[in-house]
Backbone of each chain as ProteinMPNN parsed JSONL, in Angstrom:
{"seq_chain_A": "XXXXXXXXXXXXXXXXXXXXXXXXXXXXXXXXXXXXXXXXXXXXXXXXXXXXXXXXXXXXXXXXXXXXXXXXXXXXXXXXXXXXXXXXXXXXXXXXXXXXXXXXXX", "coords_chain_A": {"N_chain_A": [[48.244, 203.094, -119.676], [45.375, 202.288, -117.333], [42.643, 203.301, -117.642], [40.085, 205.48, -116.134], [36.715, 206.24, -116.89], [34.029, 208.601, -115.581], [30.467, 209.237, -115.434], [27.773, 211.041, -115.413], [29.181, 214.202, -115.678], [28.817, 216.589, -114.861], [26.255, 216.949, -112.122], [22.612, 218.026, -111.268], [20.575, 218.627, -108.79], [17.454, 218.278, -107.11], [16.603, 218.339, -104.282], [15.711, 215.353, -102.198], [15.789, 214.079, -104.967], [16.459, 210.666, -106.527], [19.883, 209.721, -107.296], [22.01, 207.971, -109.79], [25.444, 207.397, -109.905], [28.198, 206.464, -112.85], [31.145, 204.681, -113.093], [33.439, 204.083, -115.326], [35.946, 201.484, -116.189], [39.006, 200.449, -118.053], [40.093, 198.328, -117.859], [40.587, 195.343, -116.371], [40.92, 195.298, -112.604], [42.471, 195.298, -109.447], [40.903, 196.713, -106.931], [38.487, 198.785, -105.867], [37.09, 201.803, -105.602], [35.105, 204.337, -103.957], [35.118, 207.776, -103.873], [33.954, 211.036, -101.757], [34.602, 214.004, -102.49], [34.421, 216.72, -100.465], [32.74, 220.419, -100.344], [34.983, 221.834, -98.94], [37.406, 219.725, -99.439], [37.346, 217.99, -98.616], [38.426, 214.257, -98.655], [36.315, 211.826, -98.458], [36.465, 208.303, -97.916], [34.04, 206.27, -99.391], [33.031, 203.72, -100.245], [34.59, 200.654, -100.374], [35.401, 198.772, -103.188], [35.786, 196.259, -105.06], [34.424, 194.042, -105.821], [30.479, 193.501, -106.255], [28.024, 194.067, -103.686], [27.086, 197.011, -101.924], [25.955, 198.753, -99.064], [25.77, 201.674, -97.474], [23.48, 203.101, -95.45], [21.568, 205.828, -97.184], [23.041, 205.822, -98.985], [24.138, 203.146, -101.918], [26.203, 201.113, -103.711], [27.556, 199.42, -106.354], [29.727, 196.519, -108.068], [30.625, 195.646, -111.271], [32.405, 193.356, -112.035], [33.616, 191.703, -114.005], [32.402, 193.135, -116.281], [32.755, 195.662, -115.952], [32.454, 198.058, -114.996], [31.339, 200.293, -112.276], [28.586, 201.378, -110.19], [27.427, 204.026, -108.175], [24.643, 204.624, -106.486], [22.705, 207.445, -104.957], [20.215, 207.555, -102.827], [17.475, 209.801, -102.028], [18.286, 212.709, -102.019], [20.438, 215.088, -100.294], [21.11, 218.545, -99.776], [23.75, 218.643, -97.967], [24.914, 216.296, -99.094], [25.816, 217.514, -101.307], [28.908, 217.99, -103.75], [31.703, 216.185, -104.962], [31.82, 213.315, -106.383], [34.341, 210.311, -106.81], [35.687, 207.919, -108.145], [38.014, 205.308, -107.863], [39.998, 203.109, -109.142], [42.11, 200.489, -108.426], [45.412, 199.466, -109.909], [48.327, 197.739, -109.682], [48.737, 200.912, -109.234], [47.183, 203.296, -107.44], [44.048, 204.826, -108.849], [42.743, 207.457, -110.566], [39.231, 208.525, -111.215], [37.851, 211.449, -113.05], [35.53, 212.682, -111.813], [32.328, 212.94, -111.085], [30.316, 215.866, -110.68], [28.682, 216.941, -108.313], [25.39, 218.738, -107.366], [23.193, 219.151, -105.278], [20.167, 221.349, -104.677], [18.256, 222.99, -102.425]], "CA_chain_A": [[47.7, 202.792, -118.374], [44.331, 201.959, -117.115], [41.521, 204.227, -118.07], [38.705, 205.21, -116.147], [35.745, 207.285, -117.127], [32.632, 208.658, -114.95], [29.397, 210.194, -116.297], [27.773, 212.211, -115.67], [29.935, 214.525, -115.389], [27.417, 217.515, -113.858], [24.442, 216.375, -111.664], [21.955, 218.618, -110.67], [19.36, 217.518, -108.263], [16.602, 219.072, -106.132], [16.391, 217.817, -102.328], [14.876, 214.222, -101.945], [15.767, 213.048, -105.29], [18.019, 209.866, -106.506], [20.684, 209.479, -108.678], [23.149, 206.744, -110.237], [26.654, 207.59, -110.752], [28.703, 205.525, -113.195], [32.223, 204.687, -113.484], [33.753, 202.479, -116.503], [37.29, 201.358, -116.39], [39.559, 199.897, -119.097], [40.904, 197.076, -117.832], [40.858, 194.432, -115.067], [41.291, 196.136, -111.783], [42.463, 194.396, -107.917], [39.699, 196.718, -106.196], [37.538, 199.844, -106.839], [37.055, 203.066, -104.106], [34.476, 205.443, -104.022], [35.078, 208.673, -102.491], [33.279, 211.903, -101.873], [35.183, 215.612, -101.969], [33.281, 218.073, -100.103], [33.343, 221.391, -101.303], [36.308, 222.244, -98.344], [38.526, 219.707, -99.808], [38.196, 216.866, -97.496], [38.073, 213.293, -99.256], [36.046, 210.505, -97.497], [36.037, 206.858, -98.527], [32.259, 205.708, -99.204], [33.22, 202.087, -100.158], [35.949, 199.948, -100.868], [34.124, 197.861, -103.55], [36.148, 195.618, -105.872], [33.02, 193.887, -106.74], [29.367, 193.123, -105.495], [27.034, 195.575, -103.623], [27.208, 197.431, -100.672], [24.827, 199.402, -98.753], [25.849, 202.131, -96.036], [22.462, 204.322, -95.28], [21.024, 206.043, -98.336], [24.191, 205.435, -100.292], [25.091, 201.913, -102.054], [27.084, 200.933, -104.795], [27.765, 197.974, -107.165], [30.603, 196.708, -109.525], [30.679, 194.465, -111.795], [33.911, 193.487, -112.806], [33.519, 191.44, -115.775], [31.593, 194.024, -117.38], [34.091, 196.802, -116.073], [31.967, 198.816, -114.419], [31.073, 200.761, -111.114], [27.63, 202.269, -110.067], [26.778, 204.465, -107.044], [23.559, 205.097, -106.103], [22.757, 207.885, -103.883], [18.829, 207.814, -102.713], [17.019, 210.93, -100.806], [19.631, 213.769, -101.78], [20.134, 216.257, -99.445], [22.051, 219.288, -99.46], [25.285, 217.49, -97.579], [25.671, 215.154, -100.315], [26.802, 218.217, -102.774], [30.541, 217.721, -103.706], [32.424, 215.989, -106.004], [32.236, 211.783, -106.115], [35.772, 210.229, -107.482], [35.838, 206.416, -108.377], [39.179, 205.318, -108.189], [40.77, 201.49, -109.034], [43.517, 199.909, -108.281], [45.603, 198.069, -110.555], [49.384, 198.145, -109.062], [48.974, 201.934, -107.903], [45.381, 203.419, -107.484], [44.004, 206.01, -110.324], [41.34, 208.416, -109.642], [38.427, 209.301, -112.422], [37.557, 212.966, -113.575], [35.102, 212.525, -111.017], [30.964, 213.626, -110.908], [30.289, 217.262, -108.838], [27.197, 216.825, -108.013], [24.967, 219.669, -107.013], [21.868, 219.204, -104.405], [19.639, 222.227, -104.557], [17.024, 222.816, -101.306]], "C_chain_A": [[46.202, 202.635, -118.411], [43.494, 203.253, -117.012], [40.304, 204.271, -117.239], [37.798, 206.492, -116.367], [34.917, 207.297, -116.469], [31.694, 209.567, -115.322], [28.561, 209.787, -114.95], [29.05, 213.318, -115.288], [29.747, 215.909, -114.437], [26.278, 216.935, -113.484], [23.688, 217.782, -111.231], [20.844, 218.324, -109.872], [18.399, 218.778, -107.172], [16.578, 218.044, -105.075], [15.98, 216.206, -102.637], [14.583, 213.157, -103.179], [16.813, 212.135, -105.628], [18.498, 210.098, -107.57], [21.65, 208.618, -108.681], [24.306, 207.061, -111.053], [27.751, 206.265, -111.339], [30.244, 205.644, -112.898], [32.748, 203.227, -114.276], [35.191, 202.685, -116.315], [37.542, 200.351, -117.651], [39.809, 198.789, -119.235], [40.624, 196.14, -116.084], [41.834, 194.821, -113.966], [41.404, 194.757, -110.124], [41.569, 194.844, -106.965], [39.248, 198.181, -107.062], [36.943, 200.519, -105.663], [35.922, 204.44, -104.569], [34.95, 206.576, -103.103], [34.046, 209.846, -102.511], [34.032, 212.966, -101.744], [34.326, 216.425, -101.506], [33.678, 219.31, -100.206], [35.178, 222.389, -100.154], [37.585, 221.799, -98.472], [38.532, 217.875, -99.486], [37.529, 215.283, -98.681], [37.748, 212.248, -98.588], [35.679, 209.237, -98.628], [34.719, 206.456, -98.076], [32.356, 204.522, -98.905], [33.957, 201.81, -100.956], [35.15, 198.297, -101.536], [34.588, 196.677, -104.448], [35.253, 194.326, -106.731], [32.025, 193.649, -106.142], [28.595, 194.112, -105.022], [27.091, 195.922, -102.531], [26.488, 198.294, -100.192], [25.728, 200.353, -97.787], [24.363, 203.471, -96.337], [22.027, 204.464, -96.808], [22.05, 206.061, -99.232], [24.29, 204.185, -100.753], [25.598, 201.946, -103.218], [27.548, 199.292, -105.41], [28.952, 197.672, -108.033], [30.363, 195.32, -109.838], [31.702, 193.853, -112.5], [34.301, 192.899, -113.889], [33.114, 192.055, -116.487], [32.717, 196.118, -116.869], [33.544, 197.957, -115.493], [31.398, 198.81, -113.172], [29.674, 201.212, -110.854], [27.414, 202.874, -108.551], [25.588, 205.076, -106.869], [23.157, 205.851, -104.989], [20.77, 208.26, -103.862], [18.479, 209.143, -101.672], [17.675, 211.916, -101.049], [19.498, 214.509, -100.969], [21.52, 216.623, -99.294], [24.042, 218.922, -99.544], [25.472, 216.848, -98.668], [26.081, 216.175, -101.572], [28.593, 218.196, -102.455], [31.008, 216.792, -104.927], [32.509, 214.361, -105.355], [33.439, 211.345, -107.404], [35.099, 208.748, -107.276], [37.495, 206.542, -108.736], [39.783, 203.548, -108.187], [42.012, 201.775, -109.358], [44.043, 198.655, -108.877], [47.442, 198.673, -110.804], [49.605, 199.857, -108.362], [46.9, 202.415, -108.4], [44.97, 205.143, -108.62], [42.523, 206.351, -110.121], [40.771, 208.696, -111.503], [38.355, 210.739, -112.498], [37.002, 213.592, -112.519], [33.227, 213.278, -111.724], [30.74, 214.839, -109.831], [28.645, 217.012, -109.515], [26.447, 218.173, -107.205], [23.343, 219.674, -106.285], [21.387, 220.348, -103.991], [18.289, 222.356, -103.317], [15.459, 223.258, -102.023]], "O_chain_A": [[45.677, 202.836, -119.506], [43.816, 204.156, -116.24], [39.459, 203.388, -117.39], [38.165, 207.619, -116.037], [34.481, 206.161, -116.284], [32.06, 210.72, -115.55], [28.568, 208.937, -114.06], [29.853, 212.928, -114.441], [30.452, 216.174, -113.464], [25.423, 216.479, -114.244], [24.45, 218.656, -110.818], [20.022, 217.613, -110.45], [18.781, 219.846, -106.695], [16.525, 216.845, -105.352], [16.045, 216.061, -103.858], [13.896, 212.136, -103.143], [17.962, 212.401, -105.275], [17.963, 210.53, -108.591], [22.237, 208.41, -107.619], [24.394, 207.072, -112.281], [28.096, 205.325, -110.623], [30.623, 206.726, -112.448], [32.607, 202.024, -114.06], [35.682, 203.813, -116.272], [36.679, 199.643, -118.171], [39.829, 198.152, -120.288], [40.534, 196.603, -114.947], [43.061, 194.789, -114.063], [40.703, 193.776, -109.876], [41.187, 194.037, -106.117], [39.471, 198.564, -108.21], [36.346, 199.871, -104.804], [36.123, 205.292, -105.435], [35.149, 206.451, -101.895], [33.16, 209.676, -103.349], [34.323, 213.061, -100.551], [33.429, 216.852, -102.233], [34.89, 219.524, -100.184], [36.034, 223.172, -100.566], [38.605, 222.399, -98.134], [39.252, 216.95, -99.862], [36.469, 215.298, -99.306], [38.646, 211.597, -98.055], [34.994, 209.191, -99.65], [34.301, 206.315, -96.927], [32.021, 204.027, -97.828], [34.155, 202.363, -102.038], [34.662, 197.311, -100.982], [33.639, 195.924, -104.666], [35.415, 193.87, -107.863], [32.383, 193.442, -104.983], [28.378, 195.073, -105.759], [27.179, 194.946, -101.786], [26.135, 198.994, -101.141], [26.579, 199.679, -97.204], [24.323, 204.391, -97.154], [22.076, 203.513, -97.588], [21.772, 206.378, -100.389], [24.701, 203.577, -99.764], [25.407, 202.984, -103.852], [27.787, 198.279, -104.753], [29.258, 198.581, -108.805], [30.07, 194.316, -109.189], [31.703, 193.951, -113.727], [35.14, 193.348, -114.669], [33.334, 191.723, -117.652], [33.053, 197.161, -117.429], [34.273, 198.949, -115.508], [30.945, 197.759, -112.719], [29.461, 201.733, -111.948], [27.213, 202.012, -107.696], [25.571, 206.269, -107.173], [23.148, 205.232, -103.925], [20.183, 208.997, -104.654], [19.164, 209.399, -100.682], [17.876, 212.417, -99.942], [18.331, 214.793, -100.702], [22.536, 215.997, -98.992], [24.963, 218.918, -100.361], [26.577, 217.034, -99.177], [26.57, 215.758, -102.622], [29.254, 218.324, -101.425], [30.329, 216.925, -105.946], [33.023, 214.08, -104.273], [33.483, 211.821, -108.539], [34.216, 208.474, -106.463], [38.091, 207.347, -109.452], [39.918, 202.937, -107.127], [42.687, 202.575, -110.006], [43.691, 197.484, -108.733], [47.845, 199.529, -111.593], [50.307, 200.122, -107.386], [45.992, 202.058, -109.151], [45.628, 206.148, -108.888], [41.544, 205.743, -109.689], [41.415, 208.926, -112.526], [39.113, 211.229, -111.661], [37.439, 214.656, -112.08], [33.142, 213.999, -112.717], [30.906, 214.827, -108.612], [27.956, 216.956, -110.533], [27.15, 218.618, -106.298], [22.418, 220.235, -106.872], [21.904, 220.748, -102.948], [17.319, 221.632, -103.539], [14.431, 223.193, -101.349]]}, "seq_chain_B": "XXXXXXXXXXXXXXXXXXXXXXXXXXXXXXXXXXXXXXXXXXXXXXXXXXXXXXXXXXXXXXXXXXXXXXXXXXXXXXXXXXXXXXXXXXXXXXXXXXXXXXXXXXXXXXX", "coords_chain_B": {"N_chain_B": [[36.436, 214.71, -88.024], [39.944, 213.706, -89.244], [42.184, 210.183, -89.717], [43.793, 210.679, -90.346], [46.249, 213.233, -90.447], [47.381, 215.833, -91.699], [49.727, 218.418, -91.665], [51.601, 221.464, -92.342], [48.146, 223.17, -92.886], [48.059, 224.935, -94.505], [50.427, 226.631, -96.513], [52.499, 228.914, -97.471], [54.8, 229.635, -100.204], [58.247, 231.053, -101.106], [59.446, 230.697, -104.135], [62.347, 230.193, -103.829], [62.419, 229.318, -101.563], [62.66, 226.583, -98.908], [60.708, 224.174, -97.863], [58.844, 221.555, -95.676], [56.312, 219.187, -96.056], [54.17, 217.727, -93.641], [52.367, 214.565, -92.518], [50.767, 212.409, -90.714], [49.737, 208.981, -88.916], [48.127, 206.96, -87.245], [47.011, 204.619, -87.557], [48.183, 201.655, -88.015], [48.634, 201.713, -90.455], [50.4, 200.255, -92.959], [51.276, 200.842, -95.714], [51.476, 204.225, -97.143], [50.736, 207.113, -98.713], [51.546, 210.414, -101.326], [49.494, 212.882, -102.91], [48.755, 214.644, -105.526], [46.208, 217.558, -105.74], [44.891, 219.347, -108.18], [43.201, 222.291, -108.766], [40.045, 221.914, -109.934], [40.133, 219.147, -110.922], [40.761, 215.651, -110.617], [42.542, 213.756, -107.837], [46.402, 213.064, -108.052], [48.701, 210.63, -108.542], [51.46, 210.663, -106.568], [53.487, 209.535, -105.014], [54.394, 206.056, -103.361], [54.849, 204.811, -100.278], [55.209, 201.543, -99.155], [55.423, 199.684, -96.223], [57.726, 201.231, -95.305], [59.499, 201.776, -97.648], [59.796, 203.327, -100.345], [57.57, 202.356, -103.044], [56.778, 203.308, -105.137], [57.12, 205.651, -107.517], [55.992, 208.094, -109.269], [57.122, 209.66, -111.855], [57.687, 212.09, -110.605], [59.028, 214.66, -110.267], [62.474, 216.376, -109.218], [62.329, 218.536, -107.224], [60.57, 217.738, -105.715], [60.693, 215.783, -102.292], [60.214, 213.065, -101.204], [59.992, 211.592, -98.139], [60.021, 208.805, -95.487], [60.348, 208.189, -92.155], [59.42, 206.845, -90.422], [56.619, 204.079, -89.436], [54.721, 205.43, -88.976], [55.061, 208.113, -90.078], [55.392, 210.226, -92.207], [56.979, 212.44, -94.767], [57.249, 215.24, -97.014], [59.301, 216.815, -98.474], [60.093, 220.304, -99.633], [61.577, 222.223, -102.513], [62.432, 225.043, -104.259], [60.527, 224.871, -105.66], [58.319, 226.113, -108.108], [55.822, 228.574, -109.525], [53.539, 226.8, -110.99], [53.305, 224.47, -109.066], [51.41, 224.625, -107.379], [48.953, 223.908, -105.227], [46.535, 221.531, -103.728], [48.183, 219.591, -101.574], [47.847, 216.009, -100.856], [47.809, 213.623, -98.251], [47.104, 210.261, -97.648], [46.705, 206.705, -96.508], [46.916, 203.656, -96.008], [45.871, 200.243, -94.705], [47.223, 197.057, -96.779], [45.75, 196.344, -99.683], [43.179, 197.402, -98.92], [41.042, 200.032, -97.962], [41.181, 203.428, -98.868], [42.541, 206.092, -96.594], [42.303, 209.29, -96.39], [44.099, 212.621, -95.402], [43.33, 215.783, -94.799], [44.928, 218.065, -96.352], [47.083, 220.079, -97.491], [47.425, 222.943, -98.536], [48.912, 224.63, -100.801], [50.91, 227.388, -102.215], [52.807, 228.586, -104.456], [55.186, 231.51, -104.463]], "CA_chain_B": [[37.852, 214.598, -87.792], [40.666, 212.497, -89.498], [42.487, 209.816, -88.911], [45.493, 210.893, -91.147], [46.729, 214.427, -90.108], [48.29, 216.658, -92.15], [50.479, 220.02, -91.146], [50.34, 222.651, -92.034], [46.56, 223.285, -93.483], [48.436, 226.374, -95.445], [51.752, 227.306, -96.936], [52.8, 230.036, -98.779], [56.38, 229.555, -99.52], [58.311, 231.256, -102.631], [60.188, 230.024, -105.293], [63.789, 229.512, -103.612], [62.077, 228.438, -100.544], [62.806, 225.013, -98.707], [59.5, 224.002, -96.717], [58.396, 220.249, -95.736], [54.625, 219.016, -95.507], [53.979, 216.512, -92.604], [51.468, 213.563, -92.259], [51.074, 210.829, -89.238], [48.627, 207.889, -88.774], [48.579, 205.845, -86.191], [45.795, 203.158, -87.29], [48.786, 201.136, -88.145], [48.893, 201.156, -91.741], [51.572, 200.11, -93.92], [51.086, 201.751, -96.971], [51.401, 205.414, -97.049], [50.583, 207.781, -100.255], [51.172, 211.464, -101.336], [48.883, 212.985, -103.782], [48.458, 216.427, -105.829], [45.337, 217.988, -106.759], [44.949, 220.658, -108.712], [41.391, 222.76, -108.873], [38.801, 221.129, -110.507], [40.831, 218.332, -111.277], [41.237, 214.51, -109.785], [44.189, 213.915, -107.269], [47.178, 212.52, -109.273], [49.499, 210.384, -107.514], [52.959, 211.561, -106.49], [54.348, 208.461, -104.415], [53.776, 205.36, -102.552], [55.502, 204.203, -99.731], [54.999, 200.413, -98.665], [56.492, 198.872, -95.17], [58.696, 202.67, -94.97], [60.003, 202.032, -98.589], [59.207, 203.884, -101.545], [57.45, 201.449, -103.615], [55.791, 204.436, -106.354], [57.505, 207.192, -108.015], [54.927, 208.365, -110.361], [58.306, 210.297, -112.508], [57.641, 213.465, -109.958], [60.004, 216.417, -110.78], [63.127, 215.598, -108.083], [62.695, 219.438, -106.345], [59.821, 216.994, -104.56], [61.487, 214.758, -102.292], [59.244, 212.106, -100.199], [60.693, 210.748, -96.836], [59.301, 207.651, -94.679], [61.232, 207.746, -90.866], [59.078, 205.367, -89.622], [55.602, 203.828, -89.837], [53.391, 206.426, -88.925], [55.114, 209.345, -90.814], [55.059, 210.713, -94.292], [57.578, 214.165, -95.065], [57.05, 215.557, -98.409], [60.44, 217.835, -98.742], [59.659, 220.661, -101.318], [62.36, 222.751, -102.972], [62.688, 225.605, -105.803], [59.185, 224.513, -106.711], [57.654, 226.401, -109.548], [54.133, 228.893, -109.404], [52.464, 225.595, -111.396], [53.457, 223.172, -108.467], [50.816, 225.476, -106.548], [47.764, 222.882, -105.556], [46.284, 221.076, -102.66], [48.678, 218.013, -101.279], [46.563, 214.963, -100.136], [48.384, 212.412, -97.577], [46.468, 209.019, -97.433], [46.672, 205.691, -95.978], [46.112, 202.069, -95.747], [46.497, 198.646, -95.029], [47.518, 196.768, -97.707], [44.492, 196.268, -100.246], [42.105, 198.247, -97.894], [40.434, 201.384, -98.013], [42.34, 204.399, -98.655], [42.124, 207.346, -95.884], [43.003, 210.782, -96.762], [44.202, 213.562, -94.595], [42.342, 217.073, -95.09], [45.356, 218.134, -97.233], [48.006, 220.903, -97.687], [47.126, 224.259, -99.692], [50.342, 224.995, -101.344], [50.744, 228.28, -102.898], [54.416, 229.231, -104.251], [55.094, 232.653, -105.333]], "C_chain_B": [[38.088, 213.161, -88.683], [41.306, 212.088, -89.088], [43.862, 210.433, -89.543], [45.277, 212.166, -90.654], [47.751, 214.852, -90.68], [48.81, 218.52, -91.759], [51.231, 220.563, -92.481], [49.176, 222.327, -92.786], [46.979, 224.01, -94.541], [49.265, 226.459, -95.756], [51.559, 227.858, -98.365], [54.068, 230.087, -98.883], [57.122, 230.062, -101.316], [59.373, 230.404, -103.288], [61.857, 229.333, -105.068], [63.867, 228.91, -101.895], [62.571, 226.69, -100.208], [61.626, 224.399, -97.635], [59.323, 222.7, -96.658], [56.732, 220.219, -95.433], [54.684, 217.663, -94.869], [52.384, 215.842, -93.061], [51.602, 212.483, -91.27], [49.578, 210.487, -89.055], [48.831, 207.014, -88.101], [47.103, 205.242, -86.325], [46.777, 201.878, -87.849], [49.121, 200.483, -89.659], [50.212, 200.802, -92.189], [51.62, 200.633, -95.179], [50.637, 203.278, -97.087], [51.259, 206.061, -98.505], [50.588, 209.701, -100.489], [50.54, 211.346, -103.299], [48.978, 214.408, -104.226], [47.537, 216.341, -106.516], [45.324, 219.484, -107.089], [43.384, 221.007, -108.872], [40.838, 222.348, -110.136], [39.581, 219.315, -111.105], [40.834, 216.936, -109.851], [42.356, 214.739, -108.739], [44.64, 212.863, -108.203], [48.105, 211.752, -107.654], [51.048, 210.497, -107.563], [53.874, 210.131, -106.198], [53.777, 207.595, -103.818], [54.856, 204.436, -101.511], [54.89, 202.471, -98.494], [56.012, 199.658, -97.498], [57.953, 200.009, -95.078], [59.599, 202.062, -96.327], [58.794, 202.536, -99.942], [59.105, 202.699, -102.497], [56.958, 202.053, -105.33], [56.561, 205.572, -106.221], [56.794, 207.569, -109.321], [55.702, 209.506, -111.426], [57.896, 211.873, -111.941], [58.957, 214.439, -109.654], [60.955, 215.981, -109.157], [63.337, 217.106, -106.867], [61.711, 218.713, -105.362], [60.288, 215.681, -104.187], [60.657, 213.613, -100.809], [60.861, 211.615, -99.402], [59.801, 210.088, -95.722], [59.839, 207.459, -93.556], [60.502, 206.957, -90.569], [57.359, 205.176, -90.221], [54.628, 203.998, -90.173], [53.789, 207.842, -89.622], [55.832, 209.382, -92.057], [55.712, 212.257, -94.755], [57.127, 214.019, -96.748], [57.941, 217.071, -98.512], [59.968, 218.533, -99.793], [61.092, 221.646, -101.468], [62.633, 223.918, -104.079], [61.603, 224.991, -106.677], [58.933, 226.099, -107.458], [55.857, 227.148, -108.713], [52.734, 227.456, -110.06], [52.344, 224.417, -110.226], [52.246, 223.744, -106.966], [49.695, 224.339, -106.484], [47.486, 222.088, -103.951], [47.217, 219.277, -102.877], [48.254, 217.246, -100.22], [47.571, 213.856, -99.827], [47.092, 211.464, -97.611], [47.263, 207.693, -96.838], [46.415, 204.323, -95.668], [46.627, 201.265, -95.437], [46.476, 198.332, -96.373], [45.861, 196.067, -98.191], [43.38, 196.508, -99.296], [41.887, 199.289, -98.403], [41.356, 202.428, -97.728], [41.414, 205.751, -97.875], [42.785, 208.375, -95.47], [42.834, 211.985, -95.318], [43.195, 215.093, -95.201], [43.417, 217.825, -96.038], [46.253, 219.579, -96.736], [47.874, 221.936, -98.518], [48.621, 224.862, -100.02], [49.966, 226.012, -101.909], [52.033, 228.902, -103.026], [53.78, 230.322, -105.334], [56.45, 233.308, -105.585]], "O_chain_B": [[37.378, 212.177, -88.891], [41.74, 212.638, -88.076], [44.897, 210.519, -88.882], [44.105, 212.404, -90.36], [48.894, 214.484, -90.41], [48.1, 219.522, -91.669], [51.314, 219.912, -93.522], [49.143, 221.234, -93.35], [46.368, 223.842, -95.597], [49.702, 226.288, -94.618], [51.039, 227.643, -99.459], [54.712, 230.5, -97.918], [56.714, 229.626, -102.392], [60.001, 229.492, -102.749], [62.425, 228.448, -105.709], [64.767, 228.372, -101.25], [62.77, 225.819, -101.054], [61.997, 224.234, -96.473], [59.649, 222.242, -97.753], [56.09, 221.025, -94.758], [55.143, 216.659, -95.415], [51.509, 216.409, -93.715], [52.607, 211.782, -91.156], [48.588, 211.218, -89.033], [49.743, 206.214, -88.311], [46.223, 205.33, -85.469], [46.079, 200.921, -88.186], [49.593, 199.396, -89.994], [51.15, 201.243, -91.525], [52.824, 200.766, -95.4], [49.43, 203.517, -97.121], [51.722, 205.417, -99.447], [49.723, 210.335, -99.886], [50.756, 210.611, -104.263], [49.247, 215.299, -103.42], [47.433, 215.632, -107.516], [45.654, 220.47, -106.43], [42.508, 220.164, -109.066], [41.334, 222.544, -111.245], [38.903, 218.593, -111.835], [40.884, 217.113, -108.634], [43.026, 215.771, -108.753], [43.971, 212.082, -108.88], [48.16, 212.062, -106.463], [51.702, 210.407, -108.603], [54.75, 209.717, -106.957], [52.617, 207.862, -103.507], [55.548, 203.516, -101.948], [54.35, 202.493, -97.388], [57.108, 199.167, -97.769], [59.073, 199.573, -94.809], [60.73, 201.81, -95.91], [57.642, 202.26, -100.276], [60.103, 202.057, -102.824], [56.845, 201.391, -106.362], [56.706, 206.299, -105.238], [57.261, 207.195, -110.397], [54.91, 210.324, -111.896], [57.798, 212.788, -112.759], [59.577, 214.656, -108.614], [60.408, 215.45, -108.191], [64.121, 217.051, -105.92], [61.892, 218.972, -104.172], [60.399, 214.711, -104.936], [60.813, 213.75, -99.596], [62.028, 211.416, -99.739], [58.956, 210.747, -95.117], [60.064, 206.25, -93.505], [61.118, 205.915, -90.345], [56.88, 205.85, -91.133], [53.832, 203.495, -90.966], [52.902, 208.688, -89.735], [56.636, 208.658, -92.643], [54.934, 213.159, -95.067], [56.804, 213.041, -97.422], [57.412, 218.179, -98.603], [59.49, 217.968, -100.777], [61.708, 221.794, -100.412], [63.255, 223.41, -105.012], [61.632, 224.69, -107.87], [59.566, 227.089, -107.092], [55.096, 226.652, -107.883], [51.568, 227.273, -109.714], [51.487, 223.539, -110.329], [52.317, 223.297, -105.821], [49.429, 223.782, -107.549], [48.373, 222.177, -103.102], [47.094, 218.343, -103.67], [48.233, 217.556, -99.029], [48.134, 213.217, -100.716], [46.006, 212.042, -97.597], [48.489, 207.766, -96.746], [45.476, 204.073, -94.913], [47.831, 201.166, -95.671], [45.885, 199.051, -97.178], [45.053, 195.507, -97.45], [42.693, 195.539, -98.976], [42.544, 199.6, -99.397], [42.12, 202.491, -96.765], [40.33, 206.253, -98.176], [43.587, 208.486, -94.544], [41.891, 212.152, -94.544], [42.405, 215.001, -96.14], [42.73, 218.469, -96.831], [46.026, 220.064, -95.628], [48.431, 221.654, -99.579], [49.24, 225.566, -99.222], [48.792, 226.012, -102.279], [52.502, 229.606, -102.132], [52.91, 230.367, -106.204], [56.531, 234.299, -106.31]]}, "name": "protein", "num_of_chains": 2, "seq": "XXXXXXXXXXXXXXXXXXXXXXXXXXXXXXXXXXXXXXXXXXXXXXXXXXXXXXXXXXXXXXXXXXXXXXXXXXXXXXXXXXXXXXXXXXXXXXXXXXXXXXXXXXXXXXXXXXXXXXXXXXXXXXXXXXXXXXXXXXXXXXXXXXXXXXXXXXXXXXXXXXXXXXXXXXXXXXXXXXXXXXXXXXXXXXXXXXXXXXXXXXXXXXXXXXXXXXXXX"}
């Protein structure tokens, strides 16, 4: 089956700064889902990205799908944004990465 | 708040137990999904039901038994599960090739 990997795999960050999470898949995918776990559980969809770039607020994200890869960029960190980001494509059912826990320190 | 809703938030149910976990969505998806995660770990996927048929059986152990009555709901029958089948179960949702949107999830804990 289709493989995907995301690095880092620990972030650590102090307040206000950015960071760029990857995700590489194996194979030629039909789309490509960011989500976020927060540490209570709950899983929200960032962006539904199957390729190109997308902006919402201080989050966006890019894929490039000939080259097989995902990036999310999260600018400004704060706090709220600690939790766990999942990349997940879909290629006939949808397949979740390892994921990045990310850790925003005040 | 979500739009998917899952019941209970909690179960504790033991080993020769028969308990179900609910889900309902009324943004009119067609494609329904259960998931299991386990701590620290991805969610894995269990099933996928497309247009109220099971379209995904991801070869999930048959004491877990998915049921689709209609459009907006999602059972997840459990049975003579196992202390390993212990783990948070994640309902989701979509239109077809859309954005998938997860319920807040199910804390399973058999003993």
């Amino acid at each position: 089956g289709i493989q995907v990997e995301q690095s880092p795999p620990d972030l650590i960050l102090q307040e206000g700064a950015n960071s760029t999470l990857r995700c590489n898949f194996s194979d030629s995918v039909n789309n490509l889902q960011w989500f976020h776990q927060n540490p209570w559980g709950q899983l929200i969809n960032l962006f539904y990205i199957p390729s190109g770039t997308k902006q919402n607020g201080r989050l966006s994200a890019t894929t490039v799908a000939t080259e097989r890869y995902s990036l999310l960029y999260i600018s400004s960190s704060q706090t709220t944004d600690s939790g766990v980001y999942f990349c997940a494509v879909e290629r006939g059912d949808m397949r979740f990465g390892a994921g990045t826990r990310l850790t925003v320190k005040p | 708040d979500t739009e998917v809703t899952q019941t209970p938030k909690h179960l504790v149910m033991g080993m020769t137990n028969k308990k179900s976990l609910k889900c309902e969505q009324h943004m009119g998806h067609r494609a329904m999904y259960w998931y299991k995660q386990k701590a620290k770990k991805p969610p894995e996927l269990m099933f996928v039901y497309s247009y109220e048929k099971l379209s995904i059986n991801e070869s999930v152990p048959s004491r877990f038994s998915p049921e689709c009555p209609n459009s907006s709901l999602l059972n997840l029958h459990l049975h003579a599960l196992q202390p390993e089948d212990s783990a948070l179960y994640l309902c989701a949702s979509s239109f077809i090739n859309s954005p998938l949107h997860f319920g807040n999830g199910t804390r399973l804990t058999v003993t």
